[in-house]
SEDO-734774 format. One record per residue (C-alpha): residue number from 1; residue in one letter; x, y, z. Coordinates in pm, 1 decimal, always signed. Layout:
N
{k NUM&r A&px X&py Y&pz Z}
...
This chain:
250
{k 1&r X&px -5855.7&py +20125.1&pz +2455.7}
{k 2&r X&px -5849.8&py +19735.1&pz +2561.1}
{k 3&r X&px -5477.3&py +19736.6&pz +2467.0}
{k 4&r X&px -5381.1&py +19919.9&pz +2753.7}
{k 5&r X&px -5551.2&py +19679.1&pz +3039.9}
{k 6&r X&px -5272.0&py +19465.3&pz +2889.6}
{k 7&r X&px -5003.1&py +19687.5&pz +2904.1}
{k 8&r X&px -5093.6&py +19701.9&pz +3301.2}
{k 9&r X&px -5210.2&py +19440.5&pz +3400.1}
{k 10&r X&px -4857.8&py +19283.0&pz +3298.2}
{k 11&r X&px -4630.2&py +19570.2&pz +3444.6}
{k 12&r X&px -4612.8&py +19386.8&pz +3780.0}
{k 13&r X&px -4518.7&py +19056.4&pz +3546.4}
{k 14&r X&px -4216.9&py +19231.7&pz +3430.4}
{k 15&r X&px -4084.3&py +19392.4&pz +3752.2}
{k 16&r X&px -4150.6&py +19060.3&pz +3921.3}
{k 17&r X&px -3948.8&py +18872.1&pz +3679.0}
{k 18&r X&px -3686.2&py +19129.8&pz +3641.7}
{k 19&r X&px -3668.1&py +19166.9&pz +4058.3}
{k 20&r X&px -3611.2&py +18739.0&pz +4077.7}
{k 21&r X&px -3353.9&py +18796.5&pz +3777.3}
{k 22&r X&px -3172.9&py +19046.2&pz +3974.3}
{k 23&r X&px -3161.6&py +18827.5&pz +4300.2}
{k 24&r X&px -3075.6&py +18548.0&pz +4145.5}
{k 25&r X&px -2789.4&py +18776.2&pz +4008.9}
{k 26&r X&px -2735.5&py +18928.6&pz +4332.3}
{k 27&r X&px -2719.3&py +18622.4&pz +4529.8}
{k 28&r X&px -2410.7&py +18412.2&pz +4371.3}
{k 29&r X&px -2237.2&py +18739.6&pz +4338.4}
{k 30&r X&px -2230.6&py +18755.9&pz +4690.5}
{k 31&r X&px -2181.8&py +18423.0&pz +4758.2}
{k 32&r X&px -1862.8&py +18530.8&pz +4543.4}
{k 33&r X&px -1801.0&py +18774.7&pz +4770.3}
{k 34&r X&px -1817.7&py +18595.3&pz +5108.9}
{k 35&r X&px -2136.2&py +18759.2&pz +5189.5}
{k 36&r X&px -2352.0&py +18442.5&pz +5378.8}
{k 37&r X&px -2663.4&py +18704.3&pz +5469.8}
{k 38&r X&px -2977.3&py +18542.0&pz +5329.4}
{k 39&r X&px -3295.2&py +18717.7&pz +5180.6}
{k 40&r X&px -3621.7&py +18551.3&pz +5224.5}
{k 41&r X&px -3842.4&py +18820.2&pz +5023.7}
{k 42&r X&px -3772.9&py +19103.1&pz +4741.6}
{k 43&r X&px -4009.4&py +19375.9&pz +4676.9}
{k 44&r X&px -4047.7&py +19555.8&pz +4350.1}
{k 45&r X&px -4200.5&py +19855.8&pz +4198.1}
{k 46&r X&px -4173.5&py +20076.4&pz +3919.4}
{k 47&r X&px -4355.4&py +20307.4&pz +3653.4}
{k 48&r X&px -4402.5&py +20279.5&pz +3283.2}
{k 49&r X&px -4493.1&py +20558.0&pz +3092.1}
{k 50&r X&px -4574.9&py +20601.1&pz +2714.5}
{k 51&r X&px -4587.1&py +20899.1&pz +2488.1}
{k 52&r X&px -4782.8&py +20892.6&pz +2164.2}
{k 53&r X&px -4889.9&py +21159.6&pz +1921.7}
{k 54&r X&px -5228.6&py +21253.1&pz +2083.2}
{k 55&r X&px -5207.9&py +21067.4&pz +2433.6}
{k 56&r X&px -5009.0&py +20939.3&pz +2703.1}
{k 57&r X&px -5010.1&py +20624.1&pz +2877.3}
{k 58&r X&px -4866.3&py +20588.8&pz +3203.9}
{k 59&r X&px -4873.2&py +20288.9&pz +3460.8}
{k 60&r X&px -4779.8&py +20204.0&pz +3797.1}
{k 61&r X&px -4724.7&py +19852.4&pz +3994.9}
{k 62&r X&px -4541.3&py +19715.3&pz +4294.5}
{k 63&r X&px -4551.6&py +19357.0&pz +4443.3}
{k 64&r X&px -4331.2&py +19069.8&pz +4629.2}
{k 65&r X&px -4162.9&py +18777.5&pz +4559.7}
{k 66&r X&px -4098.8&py +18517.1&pz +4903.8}
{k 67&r X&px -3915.4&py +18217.6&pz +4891.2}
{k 68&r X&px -4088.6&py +17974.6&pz +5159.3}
{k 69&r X&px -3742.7&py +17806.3&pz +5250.9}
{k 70&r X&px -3591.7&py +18124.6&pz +5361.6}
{k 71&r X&px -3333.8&py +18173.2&pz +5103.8}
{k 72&r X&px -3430.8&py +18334.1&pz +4785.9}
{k 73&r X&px -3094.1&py +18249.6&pz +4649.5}
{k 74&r X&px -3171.8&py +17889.7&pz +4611.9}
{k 75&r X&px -3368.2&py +17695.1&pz +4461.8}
{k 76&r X&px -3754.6&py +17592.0&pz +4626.7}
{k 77&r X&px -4105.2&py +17714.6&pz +4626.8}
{k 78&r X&px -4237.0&py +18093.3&pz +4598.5}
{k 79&r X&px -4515.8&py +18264.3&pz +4650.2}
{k 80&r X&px -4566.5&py +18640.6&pz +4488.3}
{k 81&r X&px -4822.3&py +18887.8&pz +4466.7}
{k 82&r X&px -4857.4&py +19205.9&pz +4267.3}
{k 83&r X&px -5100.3&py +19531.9&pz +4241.1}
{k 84&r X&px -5097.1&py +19811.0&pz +4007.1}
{k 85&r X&px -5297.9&py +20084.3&pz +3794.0}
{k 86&r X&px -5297.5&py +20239.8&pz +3460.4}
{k 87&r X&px -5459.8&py +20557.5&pz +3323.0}
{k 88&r X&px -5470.8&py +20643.4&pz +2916.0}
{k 89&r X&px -5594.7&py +20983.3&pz +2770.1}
{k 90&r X&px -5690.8&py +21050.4&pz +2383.6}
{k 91&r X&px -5816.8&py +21310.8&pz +2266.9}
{k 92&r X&px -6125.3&py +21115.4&pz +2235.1}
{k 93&r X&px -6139.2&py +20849.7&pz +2518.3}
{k 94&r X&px -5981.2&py +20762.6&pz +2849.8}
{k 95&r X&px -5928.6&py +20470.2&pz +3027.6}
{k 96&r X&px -5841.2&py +20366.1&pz +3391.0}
{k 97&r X&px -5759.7&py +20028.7&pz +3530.1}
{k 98&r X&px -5640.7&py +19837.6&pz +3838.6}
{k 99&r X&px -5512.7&py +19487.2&pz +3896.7}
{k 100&r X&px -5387.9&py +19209.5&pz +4104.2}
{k 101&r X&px -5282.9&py +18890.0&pz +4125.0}
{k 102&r X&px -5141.7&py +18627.7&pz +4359.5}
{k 103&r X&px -4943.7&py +18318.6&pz +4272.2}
{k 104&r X&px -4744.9&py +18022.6&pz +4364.8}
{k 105&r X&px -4450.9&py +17866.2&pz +4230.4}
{k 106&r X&px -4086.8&py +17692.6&pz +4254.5}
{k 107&r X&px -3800.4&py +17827.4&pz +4075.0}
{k 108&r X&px -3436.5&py +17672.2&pz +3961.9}
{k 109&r X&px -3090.8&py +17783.9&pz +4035.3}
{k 110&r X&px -2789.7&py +17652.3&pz +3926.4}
{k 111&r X&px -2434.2&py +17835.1&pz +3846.3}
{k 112&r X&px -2537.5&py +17849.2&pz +3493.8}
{k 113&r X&px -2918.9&py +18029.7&pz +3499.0}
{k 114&r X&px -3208.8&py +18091.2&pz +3678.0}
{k 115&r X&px -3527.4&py +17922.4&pz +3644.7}
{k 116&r X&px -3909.3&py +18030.3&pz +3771.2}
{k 117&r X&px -4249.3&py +17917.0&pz +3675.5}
{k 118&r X&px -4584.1&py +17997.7&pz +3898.5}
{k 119&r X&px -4931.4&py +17994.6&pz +3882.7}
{k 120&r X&px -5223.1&py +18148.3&pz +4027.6}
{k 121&r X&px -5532.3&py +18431.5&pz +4035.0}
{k 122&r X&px -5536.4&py +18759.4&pz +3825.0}
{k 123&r X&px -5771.1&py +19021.1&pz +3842.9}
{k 124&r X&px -5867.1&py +19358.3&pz +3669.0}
{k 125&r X&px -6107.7&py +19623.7&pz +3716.7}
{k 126&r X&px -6145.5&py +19885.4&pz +3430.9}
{k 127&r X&px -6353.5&py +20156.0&pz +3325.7}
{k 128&r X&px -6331.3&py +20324.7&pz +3022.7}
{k 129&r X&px -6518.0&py +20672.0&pz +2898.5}
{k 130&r X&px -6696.1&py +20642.6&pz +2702.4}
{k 131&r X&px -6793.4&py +20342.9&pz +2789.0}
{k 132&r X&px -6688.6&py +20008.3&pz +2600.6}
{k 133&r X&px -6573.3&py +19622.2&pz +2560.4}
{k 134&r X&px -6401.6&py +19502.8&pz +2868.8}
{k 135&r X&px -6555.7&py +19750.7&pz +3121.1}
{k 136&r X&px -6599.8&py +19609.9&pz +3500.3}
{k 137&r X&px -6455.7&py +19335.7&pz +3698.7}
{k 138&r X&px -6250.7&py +18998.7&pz +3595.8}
{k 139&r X&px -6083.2&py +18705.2&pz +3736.3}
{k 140&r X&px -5889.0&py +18459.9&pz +3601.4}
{k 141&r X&px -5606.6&py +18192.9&pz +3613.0}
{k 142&r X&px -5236.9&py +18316.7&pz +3497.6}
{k 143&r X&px -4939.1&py +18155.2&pz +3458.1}
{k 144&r X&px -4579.7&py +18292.2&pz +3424.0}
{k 145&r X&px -4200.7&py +18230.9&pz +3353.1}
{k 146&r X&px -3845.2&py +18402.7&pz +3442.8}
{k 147&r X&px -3529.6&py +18302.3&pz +3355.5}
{k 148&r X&px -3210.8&py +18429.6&pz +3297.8}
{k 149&r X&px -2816.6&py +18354.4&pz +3271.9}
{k 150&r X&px -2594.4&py +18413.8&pz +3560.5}
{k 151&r X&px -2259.5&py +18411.9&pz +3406.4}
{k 152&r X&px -2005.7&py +18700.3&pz +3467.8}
{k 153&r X&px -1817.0&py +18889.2&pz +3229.1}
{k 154&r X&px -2024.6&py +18694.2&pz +2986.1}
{k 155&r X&px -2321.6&py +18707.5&pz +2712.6}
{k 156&r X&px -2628.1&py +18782.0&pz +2883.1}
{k 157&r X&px -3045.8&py +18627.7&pz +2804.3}
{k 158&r X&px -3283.4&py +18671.5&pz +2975.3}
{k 159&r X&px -3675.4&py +18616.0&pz +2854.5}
{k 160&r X&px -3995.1&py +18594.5&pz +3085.8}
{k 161&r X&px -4361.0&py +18608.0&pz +3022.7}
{k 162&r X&px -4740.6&py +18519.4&pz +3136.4}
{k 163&r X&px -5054.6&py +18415.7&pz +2998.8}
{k 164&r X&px -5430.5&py +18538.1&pz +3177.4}
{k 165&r X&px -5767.5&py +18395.4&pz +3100.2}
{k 166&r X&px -5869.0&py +18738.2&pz +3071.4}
{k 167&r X&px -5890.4&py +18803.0&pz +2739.9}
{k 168&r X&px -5669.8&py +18544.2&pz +2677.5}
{k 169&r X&px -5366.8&py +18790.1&pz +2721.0}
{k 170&r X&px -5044.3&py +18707.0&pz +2676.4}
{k 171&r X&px -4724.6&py +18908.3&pz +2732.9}
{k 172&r X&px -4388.1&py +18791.6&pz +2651.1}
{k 173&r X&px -4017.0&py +18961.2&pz +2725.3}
{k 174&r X&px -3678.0&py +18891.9&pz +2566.7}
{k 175&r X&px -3351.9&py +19049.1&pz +2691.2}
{k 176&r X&px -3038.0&py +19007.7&pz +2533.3}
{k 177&r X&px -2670.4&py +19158.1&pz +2602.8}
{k 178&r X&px -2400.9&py +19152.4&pz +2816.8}
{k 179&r X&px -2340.4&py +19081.8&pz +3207.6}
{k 180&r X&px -2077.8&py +19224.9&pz +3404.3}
{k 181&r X&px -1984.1&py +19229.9&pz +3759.5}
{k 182&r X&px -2212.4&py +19547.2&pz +3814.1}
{k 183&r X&px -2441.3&py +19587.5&pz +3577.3}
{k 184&r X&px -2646.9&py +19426.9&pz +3289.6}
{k 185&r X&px -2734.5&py +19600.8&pz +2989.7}
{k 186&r X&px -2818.2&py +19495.2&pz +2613.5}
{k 187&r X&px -3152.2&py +19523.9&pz +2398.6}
{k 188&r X&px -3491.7&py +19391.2&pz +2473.8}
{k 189&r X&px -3821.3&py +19302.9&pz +2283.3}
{k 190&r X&px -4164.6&py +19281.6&pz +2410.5}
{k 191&r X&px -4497.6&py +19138.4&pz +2255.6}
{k 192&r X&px -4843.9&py +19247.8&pz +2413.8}
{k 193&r X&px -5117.6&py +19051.3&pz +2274.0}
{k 194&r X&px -5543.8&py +18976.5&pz +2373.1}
{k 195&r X&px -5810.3&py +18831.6&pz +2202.9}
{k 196&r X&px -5977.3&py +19191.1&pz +2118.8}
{k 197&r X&px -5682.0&py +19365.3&pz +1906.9}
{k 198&r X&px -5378.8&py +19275.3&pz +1684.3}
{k 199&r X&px -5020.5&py +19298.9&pz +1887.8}
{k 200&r X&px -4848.8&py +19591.2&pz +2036.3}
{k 201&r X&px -4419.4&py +19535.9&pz +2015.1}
{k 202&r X&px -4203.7&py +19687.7&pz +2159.5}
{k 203&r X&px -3874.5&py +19746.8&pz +2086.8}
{k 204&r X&px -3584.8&py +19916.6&pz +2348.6}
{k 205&r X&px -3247.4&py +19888.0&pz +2538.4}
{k 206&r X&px -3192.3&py +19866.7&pz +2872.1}
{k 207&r X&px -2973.9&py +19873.4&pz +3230.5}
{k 208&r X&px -3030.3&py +19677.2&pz +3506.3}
{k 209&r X&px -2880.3&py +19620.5&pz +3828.6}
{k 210&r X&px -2749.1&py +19934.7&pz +3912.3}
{k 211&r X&px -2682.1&py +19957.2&pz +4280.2}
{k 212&r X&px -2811.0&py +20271.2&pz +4490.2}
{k 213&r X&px -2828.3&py +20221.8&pz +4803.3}
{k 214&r X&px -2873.5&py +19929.3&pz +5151.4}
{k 215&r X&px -2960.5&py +19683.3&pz +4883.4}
{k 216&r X&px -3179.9&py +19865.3&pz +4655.4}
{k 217&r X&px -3105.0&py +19816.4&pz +4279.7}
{k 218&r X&px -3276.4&py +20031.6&pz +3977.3}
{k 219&r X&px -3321.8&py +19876.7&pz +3572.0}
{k 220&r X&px -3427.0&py +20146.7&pz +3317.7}
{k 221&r X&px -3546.8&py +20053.6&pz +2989.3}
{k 222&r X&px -3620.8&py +20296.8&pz +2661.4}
{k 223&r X&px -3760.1&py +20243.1&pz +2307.9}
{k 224&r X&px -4002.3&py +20209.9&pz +2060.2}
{k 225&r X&px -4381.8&py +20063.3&pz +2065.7}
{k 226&r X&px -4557.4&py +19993.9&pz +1747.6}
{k 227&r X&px -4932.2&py +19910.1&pz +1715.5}
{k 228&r X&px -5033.4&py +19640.8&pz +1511.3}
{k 229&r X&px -5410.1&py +19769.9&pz +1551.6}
{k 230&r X&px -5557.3&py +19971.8&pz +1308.5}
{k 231&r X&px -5586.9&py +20387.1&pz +1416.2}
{k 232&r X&px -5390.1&py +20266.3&pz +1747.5}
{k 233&r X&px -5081.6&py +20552.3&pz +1726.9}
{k 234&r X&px -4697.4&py +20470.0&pz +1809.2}
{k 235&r X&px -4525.4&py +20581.8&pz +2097.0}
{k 236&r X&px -4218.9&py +20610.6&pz +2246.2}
{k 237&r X&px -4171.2&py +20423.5&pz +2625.2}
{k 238&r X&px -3955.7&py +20454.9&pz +2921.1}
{k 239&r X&px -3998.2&py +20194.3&pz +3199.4}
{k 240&r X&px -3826.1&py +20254.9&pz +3555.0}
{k 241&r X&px -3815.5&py +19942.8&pz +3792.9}
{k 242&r X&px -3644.5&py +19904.8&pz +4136.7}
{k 243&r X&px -3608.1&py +19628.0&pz +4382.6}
{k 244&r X&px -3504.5&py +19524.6&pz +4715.4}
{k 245&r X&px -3464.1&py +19203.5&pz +4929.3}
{k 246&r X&px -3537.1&py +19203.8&pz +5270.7}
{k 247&r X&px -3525.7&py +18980.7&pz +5550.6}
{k 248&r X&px -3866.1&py +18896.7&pz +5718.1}
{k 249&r X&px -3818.3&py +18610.3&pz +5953.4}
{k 250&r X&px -3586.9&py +18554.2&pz +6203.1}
């Protein structure tokens, strides 16, 4: 069961990434557009759930992203923070975990791509019943990446990951596709990976920045996870993410 205190302890990693991604989007579009209103902060959440023959995984994080010099649309130093949970059933075992972490960072924007790296504090709390490895409290250091293209119209990448002390886990995302002036959409890959059990992949499609409403943009992804671990089952998994910048200080 020590795979899935991976799976959520990096959810808020991905909607973090993918929320700067979007901004960073979202920003020179409007500078496109005429629009001078500057964000100082985004917040994210979002869901992941996974379906397996005899379980179901499901996961749940939100979390911030603030740029210090008032314009998340440019490049300078961030600070995020993150929280989440996760809950597995088998027909054998269960498992139920929480996490947080807190970092600091800079990113990179130019008209080309979008550039982040930060470091900081993780921790996770789990429990699992019966009990086993991995049960109680951790802290750690993490570091993490995001970047992505910003072209319009265009071929679109976009890749982001982390690495944790605990358990030496490391999670790492690759997008690939196509960017238009509304939306983003293509395939993606993900690799899971601690030092207690082989890989979990994943493999999906997905759609990002579509626009609801005052701001608020939604990315669904879709696919396939395989196990690398030995009488770990496959799954199928559908993640829902949405973000928002907002204006804090005056």
């Amino acid at each position: 069961m020590e795979r899935a205190g991976v799976l959520r302890r990096n959810l808020a990693v991905v909607f973090g990434a993918a929320t700067l991604v979007l901004l960073a989007g979202g920003a020179r579009a409007g500078e496109a557009a005429g629009n001078l209103l500057r964000f100082d902060s985004a917040f994210y959440w979002g869901a992941d759930a996974v379906g397996m023959v005899g379980g179901r995984d499901f996961n749940a994080g939100l979390g911030f992203v603030s740029a210090l010099n008032g314009d998340i649309g440019r490049p300078g130093w961030i600070v995020s923070g993150s929280f989440g949970f996760g809950r597995t059933r088998t027909l054998w075992n269960a498992t139920d975990s929480r996490y947080a972490a807190l970092l600091a960072g800079r990113q990179w924007t130019t008209q080309a791509y979008y550039l982040s790296l930060s470091a900081g504090l993780a921790w996770r709390d789990k429990k699992n019943r019966p009990a086993g490895a991995g049960d109680g409290s951790a802290l750690g250091a993490t570091v993490q990446y995001g970047f992505d293209t910003r072209a319009l119209d265009a071929p679109y990448f976009q890749s982001f990951g982390a690495y944790s002390t605990i358990d030496d886990e490391v999670h790492f995302h690759v997008r690939a596709g196509r960017r238009t002036s509304t939306l983003r959409f293509g395939g993606e890959f993900m690799l899971f990976d601690d030092a207690r059990n082989r890989p979990t992949l994943r493999y999906g499609a997905f759609v990002g920045d579509i626009a609801l409403a005052h701001g608020l943009a939604m990315t669904l992804a879709a696919g396939y996870r395989h196990e690398l671990e030995p009488g770990k089952g496959d799954g199928l998994y559908v993640t829902l993410g949405f973000s928002m910048p907002l204006r804090l200080r005056r």
